[in-house]
C-alpha positions as CSV (number, residue, x, y, z in Angstrom):
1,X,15.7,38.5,-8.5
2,X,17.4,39.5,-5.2
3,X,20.3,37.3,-4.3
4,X,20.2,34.5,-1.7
5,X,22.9,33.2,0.3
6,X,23.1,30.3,2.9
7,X,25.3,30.0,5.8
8,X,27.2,26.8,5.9
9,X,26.7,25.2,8.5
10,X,28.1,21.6,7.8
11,X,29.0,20.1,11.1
12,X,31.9,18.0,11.7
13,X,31.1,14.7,13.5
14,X,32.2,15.5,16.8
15,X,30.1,19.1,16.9
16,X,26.8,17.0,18.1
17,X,24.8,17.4,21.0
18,X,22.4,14.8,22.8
19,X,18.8,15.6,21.9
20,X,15.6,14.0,23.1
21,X,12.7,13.5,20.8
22,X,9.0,11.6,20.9
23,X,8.9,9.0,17.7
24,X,7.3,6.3,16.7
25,X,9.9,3.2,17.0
26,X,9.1,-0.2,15.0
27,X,8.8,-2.8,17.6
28,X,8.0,-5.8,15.0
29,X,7.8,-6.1,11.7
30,X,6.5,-8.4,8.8
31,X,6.6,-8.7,5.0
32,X,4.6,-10.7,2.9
33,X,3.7,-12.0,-1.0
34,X,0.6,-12.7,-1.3
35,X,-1.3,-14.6,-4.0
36,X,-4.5,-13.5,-3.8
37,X,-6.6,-16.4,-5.7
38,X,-9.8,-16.6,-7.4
39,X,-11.3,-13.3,-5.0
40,X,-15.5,-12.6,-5.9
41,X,-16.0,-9.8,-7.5
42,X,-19.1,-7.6,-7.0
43,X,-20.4,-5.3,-9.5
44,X,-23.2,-2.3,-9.4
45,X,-26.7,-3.4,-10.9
46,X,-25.8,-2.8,-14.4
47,X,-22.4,-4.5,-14.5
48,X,-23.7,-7.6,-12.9
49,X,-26.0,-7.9,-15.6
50,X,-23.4,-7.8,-18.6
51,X,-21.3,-10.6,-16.8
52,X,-24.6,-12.7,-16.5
53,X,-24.3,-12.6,-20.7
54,X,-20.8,-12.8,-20.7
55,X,-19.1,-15.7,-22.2
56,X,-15.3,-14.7,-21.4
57,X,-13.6,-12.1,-19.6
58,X,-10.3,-10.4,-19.0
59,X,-8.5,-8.4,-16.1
60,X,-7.8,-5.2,-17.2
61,X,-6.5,-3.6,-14.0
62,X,-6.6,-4.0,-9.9
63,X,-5.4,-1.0,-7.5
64,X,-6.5,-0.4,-3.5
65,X,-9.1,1.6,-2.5
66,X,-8.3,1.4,1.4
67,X,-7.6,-0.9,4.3
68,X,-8.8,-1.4,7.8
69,X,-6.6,-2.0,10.5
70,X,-7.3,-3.4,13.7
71,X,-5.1,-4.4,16.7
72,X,-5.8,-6.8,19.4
73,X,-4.2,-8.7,22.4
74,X,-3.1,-12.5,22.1
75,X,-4.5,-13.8,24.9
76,X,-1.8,-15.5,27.1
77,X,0.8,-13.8,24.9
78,X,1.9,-10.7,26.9
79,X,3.3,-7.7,24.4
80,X,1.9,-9.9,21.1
81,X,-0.8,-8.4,18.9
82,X,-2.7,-9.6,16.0
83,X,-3.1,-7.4,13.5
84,X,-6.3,-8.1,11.3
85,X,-6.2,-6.6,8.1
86,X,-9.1,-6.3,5.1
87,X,-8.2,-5.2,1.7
88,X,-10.8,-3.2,-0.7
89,X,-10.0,-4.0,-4.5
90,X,-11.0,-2.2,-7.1
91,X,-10.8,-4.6,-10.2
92,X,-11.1,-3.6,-13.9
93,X,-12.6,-6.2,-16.8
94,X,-13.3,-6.4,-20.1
95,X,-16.5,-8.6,-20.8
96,X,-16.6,-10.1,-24.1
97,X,-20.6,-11.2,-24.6
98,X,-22.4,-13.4,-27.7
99,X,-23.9,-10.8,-29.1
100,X,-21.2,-7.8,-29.5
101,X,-17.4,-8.7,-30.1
102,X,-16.4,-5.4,-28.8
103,X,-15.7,-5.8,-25.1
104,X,-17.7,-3.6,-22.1
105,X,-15.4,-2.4,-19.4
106,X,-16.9,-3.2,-15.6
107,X,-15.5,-2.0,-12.2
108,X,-15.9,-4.8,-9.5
109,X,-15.2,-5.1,-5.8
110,X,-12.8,-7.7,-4.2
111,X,-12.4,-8.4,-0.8
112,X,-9.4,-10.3,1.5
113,X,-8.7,-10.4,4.9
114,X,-5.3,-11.5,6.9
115,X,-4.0,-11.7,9.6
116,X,-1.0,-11.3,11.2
117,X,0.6,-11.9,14.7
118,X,3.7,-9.0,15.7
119,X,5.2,-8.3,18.9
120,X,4.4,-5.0,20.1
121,X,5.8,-4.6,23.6
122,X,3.2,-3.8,27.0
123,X,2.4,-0.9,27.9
124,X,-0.4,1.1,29.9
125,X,-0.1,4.3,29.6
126,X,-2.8,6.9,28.6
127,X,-1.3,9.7,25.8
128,X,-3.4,12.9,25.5
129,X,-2.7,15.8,23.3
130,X,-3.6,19.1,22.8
131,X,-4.1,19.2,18.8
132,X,-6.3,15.7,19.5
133,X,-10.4,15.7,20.6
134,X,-11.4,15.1,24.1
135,X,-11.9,11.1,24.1
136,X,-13.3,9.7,27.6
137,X,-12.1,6.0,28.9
138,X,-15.2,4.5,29.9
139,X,-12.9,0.9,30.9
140,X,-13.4,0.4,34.9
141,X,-10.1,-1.5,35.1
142,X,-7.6,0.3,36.3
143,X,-5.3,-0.1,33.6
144,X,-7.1,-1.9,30.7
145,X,-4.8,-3.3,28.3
146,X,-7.1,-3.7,25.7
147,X,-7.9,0.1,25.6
148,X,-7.5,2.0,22.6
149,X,-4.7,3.9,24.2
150,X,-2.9,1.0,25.3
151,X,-2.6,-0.5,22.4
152,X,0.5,-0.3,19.7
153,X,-0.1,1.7,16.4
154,X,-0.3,-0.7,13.2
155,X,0.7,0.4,9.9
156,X,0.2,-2.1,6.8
157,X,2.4,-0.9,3.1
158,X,0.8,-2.3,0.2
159,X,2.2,-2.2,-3.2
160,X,-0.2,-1.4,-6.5
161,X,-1.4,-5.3,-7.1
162,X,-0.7,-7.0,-10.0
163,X,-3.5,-7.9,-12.1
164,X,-3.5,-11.4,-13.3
165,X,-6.3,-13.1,-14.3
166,X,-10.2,-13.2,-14.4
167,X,-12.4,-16.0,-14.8
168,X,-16.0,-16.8,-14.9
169,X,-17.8,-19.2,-13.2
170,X,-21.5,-20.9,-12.2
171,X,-22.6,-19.1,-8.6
172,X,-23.4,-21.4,-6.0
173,X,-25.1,-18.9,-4.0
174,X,-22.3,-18.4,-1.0
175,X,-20.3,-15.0,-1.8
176,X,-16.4,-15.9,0.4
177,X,-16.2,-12.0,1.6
178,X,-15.1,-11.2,5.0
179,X,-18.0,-10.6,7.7
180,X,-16.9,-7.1,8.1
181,X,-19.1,-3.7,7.3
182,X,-17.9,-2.1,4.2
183,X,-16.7,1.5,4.5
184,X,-18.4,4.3,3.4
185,X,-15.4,5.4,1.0
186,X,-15.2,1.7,-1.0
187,X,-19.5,2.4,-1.6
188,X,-19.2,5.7,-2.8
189,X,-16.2,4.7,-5.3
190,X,-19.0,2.7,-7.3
191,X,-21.4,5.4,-6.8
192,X,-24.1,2.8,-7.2
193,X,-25.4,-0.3,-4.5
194,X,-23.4,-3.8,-5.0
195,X,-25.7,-6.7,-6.1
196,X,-24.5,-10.2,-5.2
197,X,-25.1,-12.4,-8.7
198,X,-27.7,-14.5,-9.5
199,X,-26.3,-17.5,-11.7
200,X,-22.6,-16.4,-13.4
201,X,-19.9,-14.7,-11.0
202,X,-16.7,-13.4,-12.0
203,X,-13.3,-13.9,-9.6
204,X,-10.1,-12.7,-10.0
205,X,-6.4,-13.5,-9.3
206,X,-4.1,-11.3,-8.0
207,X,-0.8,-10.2,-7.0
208,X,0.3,-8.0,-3.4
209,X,2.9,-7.3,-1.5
210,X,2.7,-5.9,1.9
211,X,4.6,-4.5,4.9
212,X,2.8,-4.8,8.7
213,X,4.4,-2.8,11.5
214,X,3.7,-2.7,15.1
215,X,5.1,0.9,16.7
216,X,5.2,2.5,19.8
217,X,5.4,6.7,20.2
218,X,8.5,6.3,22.9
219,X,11.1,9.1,23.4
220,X,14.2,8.6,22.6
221,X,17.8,10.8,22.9
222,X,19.7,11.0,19.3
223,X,22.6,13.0,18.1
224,X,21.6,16.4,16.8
225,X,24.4,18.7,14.9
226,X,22.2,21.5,13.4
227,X,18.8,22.4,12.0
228,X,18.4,21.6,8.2
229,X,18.8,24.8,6.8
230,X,18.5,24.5,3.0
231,X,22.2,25.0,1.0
232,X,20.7,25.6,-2.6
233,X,18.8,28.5,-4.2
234,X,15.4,28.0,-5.2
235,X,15.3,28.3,-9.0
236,X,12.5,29.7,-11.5
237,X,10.8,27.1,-13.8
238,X,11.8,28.1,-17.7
239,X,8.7,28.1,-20.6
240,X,10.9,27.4,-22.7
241,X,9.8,23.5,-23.5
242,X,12.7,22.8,-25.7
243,X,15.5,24.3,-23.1
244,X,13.7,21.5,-20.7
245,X,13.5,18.8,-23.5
246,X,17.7,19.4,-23.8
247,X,18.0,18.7,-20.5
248,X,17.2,15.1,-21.1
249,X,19.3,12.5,-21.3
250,X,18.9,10.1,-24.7
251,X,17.5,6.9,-23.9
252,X,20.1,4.7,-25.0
253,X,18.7,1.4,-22.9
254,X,15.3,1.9,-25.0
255,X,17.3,1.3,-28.7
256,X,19.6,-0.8,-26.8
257,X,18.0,-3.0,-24.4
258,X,20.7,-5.1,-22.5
259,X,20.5,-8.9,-22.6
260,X,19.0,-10.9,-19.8
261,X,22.5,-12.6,-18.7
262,X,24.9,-10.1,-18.9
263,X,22.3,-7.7,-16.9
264,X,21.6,-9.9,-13.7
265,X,21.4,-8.0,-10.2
266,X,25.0,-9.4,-9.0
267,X,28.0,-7.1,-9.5
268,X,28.6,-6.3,-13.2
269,X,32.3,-6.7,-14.7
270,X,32.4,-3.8,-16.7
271,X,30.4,-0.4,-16.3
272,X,27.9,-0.7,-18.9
273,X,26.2,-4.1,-18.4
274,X,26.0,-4.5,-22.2
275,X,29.5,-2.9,-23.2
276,X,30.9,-6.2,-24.1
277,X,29.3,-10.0,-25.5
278,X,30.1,-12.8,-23.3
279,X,31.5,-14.4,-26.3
280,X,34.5,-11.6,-26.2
């Protein structure tokens, strides 16, 4: 292997220059906990018809198959945008049914929908870039607030949900789901149509956390002191499993697990949370 060497060239704090760059700055921002109760779930032909046997039910598993975003003016609220926001769930069960005590694993759908209300500055300006498709403006205002290219960038975070329960219960006929179209993506994940029920429905609790941002690409001047040249070699992976198993630290917190009051999230007055009893 040849040798590799790196210049260093750590910069001291006063060896900076003023740099302009386009970004994406975070105008407003929201976070939110989310309990996300009793949602219906909709199943592909087959699974609908094991939960119509079904006589109890448990949540296995929940996890995101996308979100749609959408932005739109508050009227009489210049620069604040409300952000509307649908959730795709995909939701894992075990169905218990009379005549088999062995449980049958169904994937349903869950839907929810929010909204939230962020400040996202004005602006009327019309971006176009090379690396982007021709996209015609076909507004006749002279400068349309409510075009596409107006309009601040929403991002929404969303944490793996937390799967807590499943119930069943009669169908009244109404499915609760958000009047939206359902992407393509969500029907191709249960590669088989979604059948509303006909007399038991199954819902499902759970758990989210999210993030919503409103940002704006704007260009801004920050400090520059060099290009991020890397400082380490790149090293060659060993096959030899056992040299990599060595390598590991034993897991002393898994034969040891610390106790609840000594190992709270406030500062700890020794190093190892569970070095001493509180009784010493």
């Amino acid at each position: 292997m040849s040798e590799v060497t790196f210049e260093n060239t750590k910069a001291h704090d006063t060896d900076c220059d003023a740099v302009c760059i386009d970004a994406s700055r975070i105008y407003d921002s929201c976070g939110a906990k989310d309990c996300l109760r009793d949602l219906p779930l909709m199943f592909t032909k087959d699974d609908q018809a094991t939960i119509e046997n079904a006589c109890s039910i448990r949540i296995n598993r929940a996890n995101v198959i996308t979100t749609a975003v959408s932005v739109e003016p508050v009227a009489f609220h210049h620069g604040f945008y409300s952000v509307d926001m649908t959730f795709y769930f995909a939701v894992s069960c075990d169905v218990y049914t009379k005549s088999s005590s062995i449980p049958t694993t169904v994937n349903g759908l869950a839907v929810y929908g929010k909204r939230a209300v962020l400040y996202g500055s004005d602006g009327c300006v019309k971006t176009f870039s090379s690396d982007e498709p021709v996209l015609c403006d076909t507004d006749d205002n002279e400068c349309a607030c409510s075009s596409s290219n107006c309009l601040p960038k929403a991002t929404v975070q969303i944490s793996d949900p937390m799967a807590l329960s499943a119930k069943l219960r009669s169908f009244n006929g109404c499915m609760t789901l958000p009047c939206t179209a359902v992407p393509e993506c969500v029907t191709k994940y249960f590669c088989s149509p979604l059948v509303s029920p006909t007399s038991v429905q199954a819902v499902a609790t759970i758990g989210i956390f999210t993030i919503t941002q409103l940002q704006r690409r704007v260009q801004i001047m920050i400090p520059s002191y060099d290009f991020c040249i890397p400082r380490k070699e790149c090293t060659s992976r060993t096959d030899d499993p056992c040299k990599v198993f060595s390598k590991i630290e034993f897991p002393t917190d898994s034969f040891f697990p610390p106790k609840a009051e000594n190992c709270d999230r406030g500062p700890k007055p020794y190093d190892d949370c569970c070095e001493k009893d509180d009784d010493d």
